[in-house]
N, C-alpha and C positions, 0 to 999 in steps of 0.2 A: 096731142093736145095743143089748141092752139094757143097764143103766148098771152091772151088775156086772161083764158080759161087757165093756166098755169098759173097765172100771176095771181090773180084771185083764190085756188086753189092752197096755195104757198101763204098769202096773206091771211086767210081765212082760219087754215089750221096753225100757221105757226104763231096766231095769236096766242092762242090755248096754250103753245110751247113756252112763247113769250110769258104771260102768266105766271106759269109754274113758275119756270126760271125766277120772277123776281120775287115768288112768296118764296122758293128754295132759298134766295139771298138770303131773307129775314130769319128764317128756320137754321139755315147754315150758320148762318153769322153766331145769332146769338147762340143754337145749340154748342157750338164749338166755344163760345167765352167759356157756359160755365162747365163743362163738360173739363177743359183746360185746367182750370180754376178748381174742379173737384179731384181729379187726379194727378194735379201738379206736374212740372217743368219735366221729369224723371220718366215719370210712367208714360206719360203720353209722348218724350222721346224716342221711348223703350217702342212702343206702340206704330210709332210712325214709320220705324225702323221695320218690323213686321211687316206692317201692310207693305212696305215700297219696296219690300223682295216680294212680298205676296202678288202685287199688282203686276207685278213683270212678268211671275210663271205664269197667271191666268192669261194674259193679252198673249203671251207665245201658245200657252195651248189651244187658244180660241184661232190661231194664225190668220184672223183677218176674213173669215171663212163668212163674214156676217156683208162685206163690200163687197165678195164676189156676187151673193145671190140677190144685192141691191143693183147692182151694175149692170145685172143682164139686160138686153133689150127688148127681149121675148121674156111669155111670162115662166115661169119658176116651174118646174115640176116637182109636184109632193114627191119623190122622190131624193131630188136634191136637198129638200131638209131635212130627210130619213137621214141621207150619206153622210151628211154636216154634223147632225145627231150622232150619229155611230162613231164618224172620225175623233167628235172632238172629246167622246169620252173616253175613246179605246189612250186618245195622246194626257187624258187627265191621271188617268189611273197610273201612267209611267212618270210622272212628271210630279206625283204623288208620293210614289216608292225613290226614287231620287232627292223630292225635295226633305223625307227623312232622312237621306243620309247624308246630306249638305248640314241636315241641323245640329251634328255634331260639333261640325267643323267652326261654324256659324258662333258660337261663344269663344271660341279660342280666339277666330281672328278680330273681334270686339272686344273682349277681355271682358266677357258679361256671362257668366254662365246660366243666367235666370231668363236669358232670351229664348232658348231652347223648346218648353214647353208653349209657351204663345205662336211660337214659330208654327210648331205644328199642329195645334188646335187650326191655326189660320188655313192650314193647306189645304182643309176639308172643304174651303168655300170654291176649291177647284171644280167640282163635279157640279155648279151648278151652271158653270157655261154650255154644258152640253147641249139644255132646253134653252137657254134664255137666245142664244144667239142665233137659230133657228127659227124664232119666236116673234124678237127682234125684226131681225128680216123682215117680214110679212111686213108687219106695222111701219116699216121704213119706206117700201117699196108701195103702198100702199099711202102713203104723207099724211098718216093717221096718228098728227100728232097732238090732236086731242086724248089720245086713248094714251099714248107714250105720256104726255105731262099727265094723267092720271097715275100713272105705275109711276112713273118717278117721286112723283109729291106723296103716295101712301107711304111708299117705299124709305123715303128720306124722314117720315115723320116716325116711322117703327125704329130704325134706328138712332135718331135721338131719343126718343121715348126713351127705348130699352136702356141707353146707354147711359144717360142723366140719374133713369132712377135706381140704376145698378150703383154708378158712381156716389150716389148719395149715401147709397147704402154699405159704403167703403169697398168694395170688389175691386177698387184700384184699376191695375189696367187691364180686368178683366173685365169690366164694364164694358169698352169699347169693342172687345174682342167679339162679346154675346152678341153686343148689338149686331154687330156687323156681317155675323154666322145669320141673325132669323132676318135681318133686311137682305141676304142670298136667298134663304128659302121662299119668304115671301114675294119675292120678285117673281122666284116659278110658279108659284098660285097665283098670282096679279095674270100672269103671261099667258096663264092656263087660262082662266075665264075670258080674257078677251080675245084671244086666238083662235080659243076652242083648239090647238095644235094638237095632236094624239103623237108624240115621236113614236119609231119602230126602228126596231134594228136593218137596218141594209147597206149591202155591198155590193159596189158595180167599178170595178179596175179602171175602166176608160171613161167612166164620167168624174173616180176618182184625177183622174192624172189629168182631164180637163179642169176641174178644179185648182188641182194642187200645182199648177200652169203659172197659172195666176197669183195665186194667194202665195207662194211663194218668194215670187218677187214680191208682192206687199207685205209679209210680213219678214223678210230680211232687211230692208229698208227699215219698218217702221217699227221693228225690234232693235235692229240699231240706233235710231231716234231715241227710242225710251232709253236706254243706258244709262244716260243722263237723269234719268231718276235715279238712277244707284249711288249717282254721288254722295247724295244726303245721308243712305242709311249705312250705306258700307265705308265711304272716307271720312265724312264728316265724323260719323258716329268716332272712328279708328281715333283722326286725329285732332276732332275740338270734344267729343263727347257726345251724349244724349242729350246736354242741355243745346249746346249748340243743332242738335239734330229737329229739337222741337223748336226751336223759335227759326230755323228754316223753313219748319212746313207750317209755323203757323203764318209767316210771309205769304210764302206760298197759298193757305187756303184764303187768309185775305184778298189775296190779287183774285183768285178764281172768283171768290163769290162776289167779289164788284165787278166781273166778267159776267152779268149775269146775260145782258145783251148781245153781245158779242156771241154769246154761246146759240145763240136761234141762228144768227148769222151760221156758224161753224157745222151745225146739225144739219141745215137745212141745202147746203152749197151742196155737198156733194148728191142729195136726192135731183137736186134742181140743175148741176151742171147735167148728170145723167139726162136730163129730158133733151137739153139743146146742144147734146155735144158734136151733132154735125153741123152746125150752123156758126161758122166761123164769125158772125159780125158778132152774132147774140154774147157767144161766150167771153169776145174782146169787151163788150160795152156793158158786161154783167164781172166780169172782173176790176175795169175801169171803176165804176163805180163802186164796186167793194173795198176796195184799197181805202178810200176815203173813210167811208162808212165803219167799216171796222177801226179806224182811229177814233172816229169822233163818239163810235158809241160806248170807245173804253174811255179815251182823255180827258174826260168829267169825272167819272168816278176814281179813278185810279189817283188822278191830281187831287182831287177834295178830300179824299181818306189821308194822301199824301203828304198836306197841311197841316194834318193833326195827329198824323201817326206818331209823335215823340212825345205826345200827352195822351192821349187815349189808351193805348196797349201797354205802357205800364199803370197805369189806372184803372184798366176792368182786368187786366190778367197779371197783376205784379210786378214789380221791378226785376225779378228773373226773367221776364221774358223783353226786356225791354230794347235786348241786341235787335229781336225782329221788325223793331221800328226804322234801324240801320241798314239794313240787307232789303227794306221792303223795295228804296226806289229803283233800285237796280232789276232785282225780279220782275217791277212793274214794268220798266224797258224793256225789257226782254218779253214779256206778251205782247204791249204792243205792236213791237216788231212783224214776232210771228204771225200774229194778227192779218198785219197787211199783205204779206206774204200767203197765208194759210188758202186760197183761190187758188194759187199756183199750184202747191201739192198738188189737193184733189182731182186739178186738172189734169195732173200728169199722172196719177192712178188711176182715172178713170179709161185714159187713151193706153193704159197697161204701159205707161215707160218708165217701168220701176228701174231700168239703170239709171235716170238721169235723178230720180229720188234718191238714191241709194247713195249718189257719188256725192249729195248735200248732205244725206245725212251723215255720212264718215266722214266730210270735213268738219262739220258743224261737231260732233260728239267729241273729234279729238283731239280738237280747241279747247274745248270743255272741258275734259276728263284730264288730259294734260295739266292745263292751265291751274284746276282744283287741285290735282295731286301734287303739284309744283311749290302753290301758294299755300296750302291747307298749315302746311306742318312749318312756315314759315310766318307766314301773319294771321291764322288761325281762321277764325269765318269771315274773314273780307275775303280771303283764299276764293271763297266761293261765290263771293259779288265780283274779284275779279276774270272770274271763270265766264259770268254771265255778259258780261263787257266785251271780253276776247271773244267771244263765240257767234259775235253778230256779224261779224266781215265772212263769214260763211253763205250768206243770202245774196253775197254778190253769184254764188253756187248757182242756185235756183232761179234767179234772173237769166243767166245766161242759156238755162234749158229753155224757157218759155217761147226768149225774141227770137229763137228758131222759127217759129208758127204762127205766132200773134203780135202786135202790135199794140205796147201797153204804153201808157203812160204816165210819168213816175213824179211830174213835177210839182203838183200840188200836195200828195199822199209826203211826199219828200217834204214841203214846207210847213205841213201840220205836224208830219214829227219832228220835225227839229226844231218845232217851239213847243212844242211837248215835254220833248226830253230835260230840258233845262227846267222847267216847272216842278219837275217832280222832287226835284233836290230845293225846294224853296225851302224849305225848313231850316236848312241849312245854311244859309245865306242872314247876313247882319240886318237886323231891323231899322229901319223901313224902307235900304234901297233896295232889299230882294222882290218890292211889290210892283218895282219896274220891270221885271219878267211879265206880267200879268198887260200890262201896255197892247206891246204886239202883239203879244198873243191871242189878246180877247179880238184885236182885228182881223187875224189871219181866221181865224176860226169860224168869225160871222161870215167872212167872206167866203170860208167854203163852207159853208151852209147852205149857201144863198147857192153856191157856185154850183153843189149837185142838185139841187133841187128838195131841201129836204123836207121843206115845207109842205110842197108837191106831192112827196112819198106820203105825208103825215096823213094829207087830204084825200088820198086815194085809198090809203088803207080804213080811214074812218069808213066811207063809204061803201068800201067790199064788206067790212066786217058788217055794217049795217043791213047789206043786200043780202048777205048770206045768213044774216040772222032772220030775216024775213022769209026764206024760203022752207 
């Protein structure tokens, strides 16, 4: 594909993605206030705690299996998403009968024995990676992501549905759990109809172990990445509690759903490095300009929610949750961060150099994990902002894999975040010299605006979208 046709291509569909994304913000957002708000500080800790071991079994037993058959360069044989079909349920079922027998243990080391039964209602949502990631695939490899913001935005709207009108209905934090079960099922009837996919069972050893080549080194790496979600529901929960574990992740879901931008970025990089990854200028001057871009299209939203996060979140979610307005800036640092980093990954999964991923992600986790265990039981949930702090000098890691091959540069991406980062702690700061932050900043920011082009982009995309709506 030639690199207008792609350009257009990419702008065309990932509007539709873009879309979605920001009605998901408004759907997200507010479903999560009263969702929060109807099941209270407790349940929905309880709850968070589930999903964030649940979330981890499903990504190990999907093993990443959904990049290998986006990556390839030739096209896919129906067979390969037979094998992907068969593998990832034969590794569901065992990961299934294990994660019962973890659920014993699982209240002891929480001192919560009522965690038990949600644990394992939740495991059932294992079995439905085995169609959707197969499914998936097509639709990715394909950059059919008008059909994908369809399945997501139904998908996201069935699970608030469910879960608001169960919670009203006092089901507590069972509410969230139902929802969360028919937004899996419904995801494989969304996948079904626009895939038309039929899986079947098959097996082939050596297209197995080509496979498993690959996806091995990714998902060793990028099972060690996630770990770092285990913080929240396994330490946090041990040493601040469930309250501390919910106003964690409702940090957390904050920062993501003001990511809404950013996230078309993240979806779309690794289909789009795929196309240019032998073309060594493209992929330097398509990372160069990501760095930026992925600052600037989070450092608006994350600063503006930033400024009001110490009156907002205990005002529509209660004064229980109002540690999450403390823990928020730091979590927000810490996306942006990855943010401007997150091109480097992809790049290095896609050229298969899962050591140099792997040796970032074990610095970066055991900064982390460390740093939380360390602080947790000593200064309680700052424990876990100072986790987020420490774990950023890990990306000097991932830089140094890259300038082996390419030729990036760091100096502008460098001086929009470090007038970033001082913004985000405005709240914090004595009224009205903390508005001297805002001074440089708002210069450095026009200036790189102007500096990538972004108005450029804005004009170009209006008129693809135009052209492509005409055709």
């Amino acid at each position: 594909m030639s690199e207008q046709g792609l350009r257009h291509k990419i702008i065309h569909e990932g509007s539709f993605l873009m879309v979605r994304i920001g009605l998901g913000f408004v759907i997200s957002f507010f479903g999560m206030l009263f969702l929060m708000r109807l099941i209270g500080v407790q349940n929905y800790g309880m709850y968070a705690t589930v999903t964030g071991i649940n979330s981890y079994i499903y990504e190990l037993c999907t093993l990443g299996i959904i990049y290998y058959l986006i990556r390839s360069e030739k096209e896919t044989e129906q067979n390969q998403y037979h094998l992907a079909f068969t593998f990832i349920l034969v590794i569901s079922i065992a990961a299934f009968l294990i994660g019962f027998g973890m659920s014993f243990l699982l209240g002891d080391w929480l001192h919560n024995e009522e965690i038990q039964l949600p644990f394992i209602i939740m495991l059932f949502s294992l079995f439905n990676g085995a169609y959707i990631m197969p499914a998936m695939a097509m639709l990715e490899r394909g950059l059919d992501y008008r059909k994908i913001a369809f399945l997501e935005f139904y998908t996201q709207i069935i699970y608030y549905g469910t879960s608001l009108l169960l919670a009203y209905l006092q089901f507590g934090i069972w509410a969230p759990i139902i929802g969360n079960l028919l937004q899996g099922i419904s995801t494989v009837a969304i996948c079904y109809f626009i895939t038309k996919y039929r899986p079947a069972f098959y097996w082939n050893w050596d297209m197995l172990k080509s496979m498993l080549k690959y996806v091995f080194g990714n998902t060793a790496s990028k099972r060690i990445w996630a770990l770092r979600n285990l913080v929240n529901p396994l330490l946090v929960a041990k040493f601040v509690g469930l309250d501390g574990v919910a106003c964690i992740s409702l940090a957390i879901r904050v920062v993501e759903a003001l990511c809404f931008v950013n996230k078309v970025f993240q979806r779309i990089s690794f289909s789009l490095l795929s196309k240019i990854q032998s073309d060594k200028r493209r992929v330097e001057n398509a990372i160069n300009e990501a760095m930026i871009l992925q600052i600037l299209s989070l450092a608006p939203f994350l600063i503006g929610f930033g400024t009001v996060a110490h009156w907002i979140i205990p005002y529509f979610f209660g004064e229980g949750w109002s540690t999450a307005s403390q823990i928020y800036p730091f979590i927000a640092i810490g996306y942006i961060v990855f943010a401007m980093f997150n091109l480097h990954v992809n790049l290095l999964y896609i050229h298969a150099s899962m050591w140099e991923v792997f040796k970032f992600n074990i610095v970066h986790v055991a900064i982390f994990i460390t740093s939380a265990y360390l602080t947790l039981p000593w200064i309680g949930i700052y424990g876990y902002a100072f986790a987020e702090m420490t774990a950023l000098a890990s990306y000097f890691v991932i830089h140094l894999s890259i300038r082996k091959n390419y030729q990036l540069h760091y100096r502008l991406p460098l001086i929009c975040l470090s007038t970033c980062i001082p913004i985000v702690f405005l709240p914090t700061l004595a009224f009205p010299w903390a508005l001297l932050l805002l001074v440089p900043a708002l210069a450095i920011m026009i200036f790189a605006y102007y500096k990538v082009g972004i108005f450029t982009y804005v004009q170009q995309f209006r008129k693809m979208k135009l052209a492509g709506d005409n055709q």
